[in-house]
C-alpha positions in Angstrom: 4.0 -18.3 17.0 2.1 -20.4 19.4 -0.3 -18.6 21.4 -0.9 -18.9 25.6 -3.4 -17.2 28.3 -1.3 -14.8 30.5 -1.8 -16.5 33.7 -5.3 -16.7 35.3 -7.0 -13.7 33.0 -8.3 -14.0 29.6 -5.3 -12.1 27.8 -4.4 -14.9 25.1 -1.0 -13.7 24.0 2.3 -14.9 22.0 5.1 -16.9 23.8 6.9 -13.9 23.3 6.5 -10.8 23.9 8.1 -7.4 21.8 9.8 -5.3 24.9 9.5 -1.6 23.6 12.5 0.2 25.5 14.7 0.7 22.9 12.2 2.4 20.1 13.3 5.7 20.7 17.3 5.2 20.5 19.5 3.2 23.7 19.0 4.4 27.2 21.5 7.9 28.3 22.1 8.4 25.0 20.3 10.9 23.0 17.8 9.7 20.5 18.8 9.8 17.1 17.1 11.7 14.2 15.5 9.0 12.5 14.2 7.0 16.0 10.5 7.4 15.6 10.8 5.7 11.9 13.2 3.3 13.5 11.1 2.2 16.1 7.7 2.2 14.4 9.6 -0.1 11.7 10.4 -2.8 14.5 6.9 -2.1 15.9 5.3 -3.0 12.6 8.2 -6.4 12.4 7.3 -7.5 15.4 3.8 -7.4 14.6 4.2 -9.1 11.2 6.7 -11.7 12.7 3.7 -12.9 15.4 4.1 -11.1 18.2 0.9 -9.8 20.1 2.1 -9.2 23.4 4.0 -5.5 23.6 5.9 -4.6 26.7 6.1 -0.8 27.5 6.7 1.6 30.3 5.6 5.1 31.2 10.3 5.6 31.8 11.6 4.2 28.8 12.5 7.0 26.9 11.1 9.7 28.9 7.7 8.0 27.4 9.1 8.8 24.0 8.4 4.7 23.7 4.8 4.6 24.6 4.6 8.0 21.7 6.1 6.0 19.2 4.3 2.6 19.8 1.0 4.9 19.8 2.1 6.5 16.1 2.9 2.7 14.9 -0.8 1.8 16.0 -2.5 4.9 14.0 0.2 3.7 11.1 -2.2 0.0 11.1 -5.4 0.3 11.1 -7.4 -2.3 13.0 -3.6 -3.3 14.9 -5.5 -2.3 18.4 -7.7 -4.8 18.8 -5.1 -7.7 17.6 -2.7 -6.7 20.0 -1.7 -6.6 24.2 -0.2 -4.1 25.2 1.6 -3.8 28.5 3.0 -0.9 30.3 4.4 -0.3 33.8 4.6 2.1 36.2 5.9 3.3 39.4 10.0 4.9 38.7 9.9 8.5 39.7 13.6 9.7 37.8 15.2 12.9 39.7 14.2 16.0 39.1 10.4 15.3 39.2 8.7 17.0 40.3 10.9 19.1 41.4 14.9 20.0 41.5 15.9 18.1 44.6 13.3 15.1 44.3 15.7 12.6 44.1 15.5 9.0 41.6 12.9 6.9 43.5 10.4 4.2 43.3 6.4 5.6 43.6 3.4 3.4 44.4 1.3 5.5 46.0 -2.2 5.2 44.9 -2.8 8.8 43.3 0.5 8.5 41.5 0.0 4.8 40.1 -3.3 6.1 38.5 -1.7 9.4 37.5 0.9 7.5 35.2 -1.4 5.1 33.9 -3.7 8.0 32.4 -0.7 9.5 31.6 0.7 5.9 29.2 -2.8 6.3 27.4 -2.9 9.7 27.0 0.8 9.1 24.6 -0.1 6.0 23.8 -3.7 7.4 22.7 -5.8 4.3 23.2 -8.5 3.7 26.3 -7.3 1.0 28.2 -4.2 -0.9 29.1 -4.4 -5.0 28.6 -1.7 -4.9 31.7 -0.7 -2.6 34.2 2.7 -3.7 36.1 4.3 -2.2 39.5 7.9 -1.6 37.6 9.6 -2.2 41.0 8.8 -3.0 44.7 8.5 0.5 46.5 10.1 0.1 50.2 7.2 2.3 51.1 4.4 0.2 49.5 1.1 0.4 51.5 -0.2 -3.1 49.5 -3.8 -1.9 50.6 -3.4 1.4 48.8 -2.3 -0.3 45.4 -5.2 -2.4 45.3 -7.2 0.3 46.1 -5.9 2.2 42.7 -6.1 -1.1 40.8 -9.5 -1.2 41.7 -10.4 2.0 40.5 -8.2 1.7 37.1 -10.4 -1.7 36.7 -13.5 -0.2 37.7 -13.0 3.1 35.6 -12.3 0.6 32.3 -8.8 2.0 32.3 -6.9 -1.2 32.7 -8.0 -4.7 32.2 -5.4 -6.6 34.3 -2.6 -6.1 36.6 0.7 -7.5 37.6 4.5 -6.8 39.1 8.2 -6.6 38.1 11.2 -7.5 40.0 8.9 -8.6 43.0 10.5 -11.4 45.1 8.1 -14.4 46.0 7.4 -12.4 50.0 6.6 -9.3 48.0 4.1 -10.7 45.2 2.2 -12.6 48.1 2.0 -9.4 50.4 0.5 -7.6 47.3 -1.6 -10.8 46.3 -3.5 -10.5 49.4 -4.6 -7.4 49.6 -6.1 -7.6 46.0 -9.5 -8.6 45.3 -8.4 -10.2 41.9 -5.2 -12.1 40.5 -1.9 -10.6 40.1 -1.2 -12.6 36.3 2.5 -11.6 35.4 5.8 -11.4 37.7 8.4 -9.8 35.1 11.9 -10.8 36.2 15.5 -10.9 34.9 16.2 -14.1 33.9 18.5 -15.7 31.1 21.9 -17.9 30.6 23.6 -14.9 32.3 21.3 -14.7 35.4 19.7 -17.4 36.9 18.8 -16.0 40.6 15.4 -16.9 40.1 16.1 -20.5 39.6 17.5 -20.4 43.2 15.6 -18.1 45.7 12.3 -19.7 45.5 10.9 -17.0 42.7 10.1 -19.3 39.5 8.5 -22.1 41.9 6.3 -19.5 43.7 5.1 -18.5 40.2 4.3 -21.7 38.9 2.8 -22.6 42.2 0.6 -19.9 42.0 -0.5 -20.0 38.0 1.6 -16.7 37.8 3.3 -16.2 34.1 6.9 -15.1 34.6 8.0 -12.2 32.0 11.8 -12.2 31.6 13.0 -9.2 30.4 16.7 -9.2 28.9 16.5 -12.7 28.1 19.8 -12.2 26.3 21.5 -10.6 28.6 21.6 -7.4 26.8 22.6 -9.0 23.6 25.8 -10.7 25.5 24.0 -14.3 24.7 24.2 -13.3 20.6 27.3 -12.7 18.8 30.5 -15.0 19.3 33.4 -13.6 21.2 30.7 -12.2 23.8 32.6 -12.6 27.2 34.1 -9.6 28.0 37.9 -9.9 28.3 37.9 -7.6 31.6 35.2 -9.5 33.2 36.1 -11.4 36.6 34.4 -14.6 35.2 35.8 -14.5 31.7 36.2 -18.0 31.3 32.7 -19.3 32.4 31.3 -17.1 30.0 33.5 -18.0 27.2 32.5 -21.6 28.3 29.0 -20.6 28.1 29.3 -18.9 24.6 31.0 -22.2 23.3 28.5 -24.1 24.6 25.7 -21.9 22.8 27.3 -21.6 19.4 27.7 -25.8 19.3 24.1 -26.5 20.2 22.8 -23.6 17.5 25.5 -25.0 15.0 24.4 -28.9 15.7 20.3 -27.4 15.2 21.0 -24.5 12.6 19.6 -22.2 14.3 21.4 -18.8 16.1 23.0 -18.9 19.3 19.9 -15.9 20.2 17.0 -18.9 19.4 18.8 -21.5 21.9 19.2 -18.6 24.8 15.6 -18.3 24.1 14.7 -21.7 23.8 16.7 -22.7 26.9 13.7 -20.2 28.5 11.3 -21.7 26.8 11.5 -24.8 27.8 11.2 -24.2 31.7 7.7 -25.7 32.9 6.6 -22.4 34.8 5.7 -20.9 31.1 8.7 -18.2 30.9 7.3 -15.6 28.3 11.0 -14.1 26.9 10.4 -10.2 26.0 12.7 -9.5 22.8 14.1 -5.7 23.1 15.8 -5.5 19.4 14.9 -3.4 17.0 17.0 -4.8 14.2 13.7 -6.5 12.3 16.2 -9.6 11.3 16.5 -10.9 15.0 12.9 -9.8 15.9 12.2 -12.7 13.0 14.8 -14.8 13.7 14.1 -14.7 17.9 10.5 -16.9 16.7 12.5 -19.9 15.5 13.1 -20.6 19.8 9.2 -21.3 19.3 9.5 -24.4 17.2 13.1 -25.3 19.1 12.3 -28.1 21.7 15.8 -28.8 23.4 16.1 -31.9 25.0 16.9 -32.6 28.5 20.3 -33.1 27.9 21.3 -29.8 26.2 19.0 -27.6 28.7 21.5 -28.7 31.2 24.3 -28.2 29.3 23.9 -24.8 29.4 23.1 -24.2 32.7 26.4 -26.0 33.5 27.8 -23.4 31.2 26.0 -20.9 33.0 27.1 -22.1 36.6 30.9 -22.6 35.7 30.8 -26.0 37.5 28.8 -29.2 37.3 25.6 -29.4 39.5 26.0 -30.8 43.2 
């Protein structure tokens, strides 16, 4: 897989990433017996398929993820130091820390650097390649983050820092109270979700040498299989529309309907880095052919005139 810096730092990483969430079983459902060997197995895949960039955070799974990922790195020998790995930071789930603390969003300085000691402690390595703000606190003091990025940075805890789910006004309030670039912006994006091709966010990114992260690049797996639109949906058609569309382009190149999703991301000039969240090691393989998939002009907008359900204006 071709290899690319992640934004201004010196992180050279694949163009993909390995999204961790599901190692230890599907979110709300309990884990099953066998998810540690499950998960380390598409760990060890991903690795052996190219992938160097690994997206965790300290919620997926309760951190059950980041315990897993950290067992799969004392399974390889060596695999530390070929590897980035990512986590993120600041959901605070009900509960915690106590009864009637309700689900909330934390960036408060102490907190950010209590979670990141936290991810190495159960990940049991030193330092984080990436740190991300999971999602934009309402209450964020932007001069209080920097602040505990500085000390992570300082204290050799993390080595760079980013944001998820921040629009374009909230990146650039954080940018400027940080002494140092803010590298990755991880977003939804895919065939199935395209706001950030409209409000502004992708051009910002590119604009500023950002890296935009999309995370569920296949719309949950909805972009795979055939027969994907969902019969009760409002918009059944357009995505029936959009799954035809996908299955004649991966039929006319050979490939799955999952590589053109991804290739379709790919292709995008602000350097989209698609974070694959299977755990089946067959489409963790297969997701790499989108690497070597160069669409042409003409099918890119094919498919987002799939996607929109109308021709462009």
């Amino acid at each position: 897989m071709q290899q690319v810096l992640l934004g201004k730092s010196k992180l050279r990483v694949s163009r993909m990433g390995y999204g961790c969430w599901r190692l230890a079983g599907s979110e709300g459902q309990p884990p099953p017996a066998d998810a540690e060997a499950v998960g380390i197995r598409a760990v060890l895949a991903a690795v052996d398929a190219g992938y160097t960039l690994f997206d965790l955070a300290d919620i997926y799974g309760g951190g059950r993820c980041e315990e897993i990922f950290g067992s799969a790195l004392r399974q390889r020998p060596g695999l530390r130091n070929q590897i980035v790995v990512a986590s993120k930071c600041g959901i605070r789930k009900g509960g915690a820390p106590g009864t009637g603390s309700p689900y909330r969003y934390d960036s408060s300085g102490d907190y950010i650097v209590e979670s990141v000691e936290g991810s190495l402690r159960r990940l049991g390595i030193e330092t984080l390649d990436l740190l991300m703000i999971h999602r934009p606190d309402y209450l964020m003091n932007p001069g209080e983050v920097a602040g505990a990025f500085a000390r992570l940075r300082d204290a050799g805890k993390v080595r760079e820092f980013g944001v998820s789910n921040f629009r374009p006004t909230q990146w650039r309030m954080l940018q400027r109270a940080c002494p140092f670039p803010l590298v990755v912006n991880q977003i939804e994006i895919s065939l199935r979700r395209l706001d950030a091709l409209e409000d502004g966010t992708l051009d910002d990114l590119m604009a500023e040498g950002v890296i935009p992260m999309a995370w569920s690049p296949l719309a949950r797996g909805a972009l795979v299989d055939a027969g994907g639109a969902e019969l009760d949906s409002p918009d059944v058609a357009r995505r029936a529309a959009l799954g035809d569309c996908l299955g004649d382009i991966a039929r006319a190149r050979g490939v799955s309907r999952a590589a053109v999703a991804l290739g379709w991301l790919l292709q995008h000039p602000a350097g989209i880095i698609p974070v694959i969240g299977s755990v089946r090691p067959e489409r963790i393989q297969d997701a790499i052919t989108a690497d070597s998939l160069p669409l042409s002009r003409e099918e890119w907008y094919r498919l987002i005139a799939a996607a929109r359900g109308a021709r462009l204006p």
